[in-house]
C-alpha positions in Angstrom: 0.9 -10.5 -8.5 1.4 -8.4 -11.8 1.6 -8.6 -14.9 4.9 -10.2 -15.8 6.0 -12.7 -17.6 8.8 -14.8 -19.5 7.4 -17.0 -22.9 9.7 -18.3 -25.8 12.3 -16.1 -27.3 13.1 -14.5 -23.6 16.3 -14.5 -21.6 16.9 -14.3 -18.3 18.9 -16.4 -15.0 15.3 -17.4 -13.6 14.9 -19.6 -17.0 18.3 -21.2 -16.5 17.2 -21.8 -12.8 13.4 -23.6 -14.3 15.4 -25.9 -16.4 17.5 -27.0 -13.9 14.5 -27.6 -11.8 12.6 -29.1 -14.6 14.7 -31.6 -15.8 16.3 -29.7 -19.0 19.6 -29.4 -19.9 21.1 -26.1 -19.1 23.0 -24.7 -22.0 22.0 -20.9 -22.2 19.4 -18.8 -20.6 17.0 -18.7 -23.1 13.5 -20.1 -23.1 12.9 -22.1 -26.2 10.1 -23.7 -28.2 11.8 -27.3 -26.7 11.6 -25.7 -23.4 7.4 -25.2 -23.3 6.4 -28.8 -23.3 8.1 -29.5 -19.7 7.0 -25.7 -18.6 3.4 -26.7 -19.8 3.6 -30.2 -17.8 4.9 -28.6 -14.6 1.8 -26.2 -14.6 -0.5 -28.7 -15.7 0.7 -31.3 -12.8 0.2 -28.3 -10.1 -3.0 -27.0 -11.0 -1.7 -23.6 -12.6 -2.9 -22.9 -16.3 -0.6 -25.0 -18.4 -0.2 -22.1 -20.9 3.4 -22.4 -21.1 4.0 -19.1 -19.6 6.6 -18.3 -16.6 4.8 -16.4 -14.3 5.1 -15.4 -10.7 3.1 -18.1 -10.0 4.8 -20.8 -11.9 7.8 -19.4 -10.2 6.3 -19.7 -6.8 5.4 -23.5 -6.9 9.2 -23.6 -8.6 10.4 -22.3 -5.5 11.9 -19.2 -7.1 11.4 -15.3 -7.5 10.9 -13.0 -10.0 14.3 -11.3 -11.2 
């Protein structure tokens, strides 16, 4: 894994794709501050560091891939 990452104020299809997943309404692509809370819950509830960050391995246990 490397160092990548997508945190509040990115953009990008995976984040549309997380919200789906999560639960959010899917209005645009970008991650917002409304947004963390759910991303911080769904790392929390799979043993990942809930630091609210989209990594490759919040993605993984998402089921999806880095764009």
């Amino acid at each position: 894994m490397t160092d990548w990452w997508l945190d509040v104020g990115d953009a990008s299809p995976v984040i549309a794709e997380a919200k789906r997943i999560l639960g959010e309404p899917v209005v645009d692509e970008v991650y917002t501050e409304g947004f963390a809370p759910r991303v911080r819950g769904f790392q929390a509830l799979n043993g990942l560091e809930a630091d609210g960050m989209i990594d490759e391995r919040t993605l993984a246990r998402m089921g999806l891939r880095r764009p």
